[in-house]
C-alpha positions, -999 to +999 in steps of 0.1 A: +795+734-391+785+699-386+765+695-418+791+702-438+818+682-419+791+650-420+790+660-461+827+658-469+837+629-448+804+611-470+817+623-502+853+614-494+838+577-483+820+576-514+849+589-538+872+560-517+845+534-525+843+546-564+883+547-566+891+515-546+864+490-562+875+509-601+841+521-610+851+554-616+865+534-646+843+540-673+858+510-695+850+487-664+813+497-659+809+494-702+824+457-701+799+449-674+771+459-703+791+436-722+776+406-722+788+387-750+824+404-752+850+406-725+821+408-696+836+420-666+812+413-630+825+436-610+799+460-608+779+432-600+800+424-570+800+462-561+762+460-565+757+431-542+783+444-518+765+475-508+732+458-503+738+446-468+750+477-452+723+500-469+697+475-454+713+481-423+712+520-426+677+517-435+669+499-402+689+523-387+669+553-400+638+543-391+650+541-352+661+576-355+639+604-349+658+631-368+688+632-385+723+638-367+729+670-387+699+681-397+663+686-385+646+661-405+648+633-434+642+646-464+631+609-481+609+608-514+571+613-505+558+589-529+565+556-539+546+560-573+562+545-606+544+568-631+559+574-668+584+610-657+606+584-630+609+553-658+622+574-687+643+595-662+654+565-652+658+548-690+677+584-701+703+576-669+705+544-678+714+547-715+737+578-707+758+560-681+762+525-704+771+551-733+797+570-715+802+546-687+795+574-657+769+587-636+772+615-617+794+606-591+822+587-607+819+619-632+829+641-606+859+617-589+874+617-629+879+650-632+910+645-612+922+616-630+904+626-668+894+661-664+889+664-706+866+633-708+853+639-673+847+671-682+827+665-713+807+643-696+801+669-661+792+699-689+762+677-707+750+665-673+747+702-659+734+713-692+705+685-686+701+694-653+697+732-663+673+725-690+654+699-667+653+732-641+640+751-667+618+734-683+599+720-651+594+758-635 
């Protein structure tokens, strides 16, 4: 019961972060991309802002032996940059200045947007379903 508790009180911070600094605003995160237009530096700010206390958490992981809910970390076991990561990583990118989401603002508008939200959460499970698929 305390996995799941620890889960929703994250998402809830997350979705609280997304909703109170706007970027579950697709038009904000596209003006950021907009460089020469009506540029908007909030994401930016948002960016910056989360550095410090993920560097913190960070520090604060490696102190810990195991995690509070479960029975270990489960952190990437490479730190290899081969060709799959940089154009998984190009594809996110171009998808989330093209529709101005990623997957977690995606799932917080489908309260506020749930027919442009949903669009959006339909192509990225059909991605994730082919990726599933086609990696087996």
């Amino acid at each position: 019961m305390k996995a799941p508790a620890i889960s929703l009180l994250a998402g809830l911070l997350f979705g609280a972060g997304l909703a109170v600094s706007g970027m579950a605003d697709p038009a904000r995160v596209r003006a950021f991309l907009d460089l020469f237009g009506a540029w908007d530096p909030t994401l930016a700010f948002v960016m910056a802002g989360a550095t410090m206390p993920m560097a913190i958490a960070w520090l604060i992981q490696k102190r810990m032996p195991k995690p509070i809910a479960c029975e270990a970390f489960d952190l990437p076991g490479t730190s290899l940059l081969d060709a799959k990561l940089l154009g998984g990583a190009s594809l996110f990118g171009i998808g989330w200045g093209i529709a101005g989401l990623c997957p977690g603002p995606a799932l917080a508008d489908l309260a506020i947007a749930p027919f442009e939200a949903g669009i959006f959460v339909v192509a990225m499970l059909a991605g994730m379903t082919a990726h599933r698929i086609t990696t087996q």
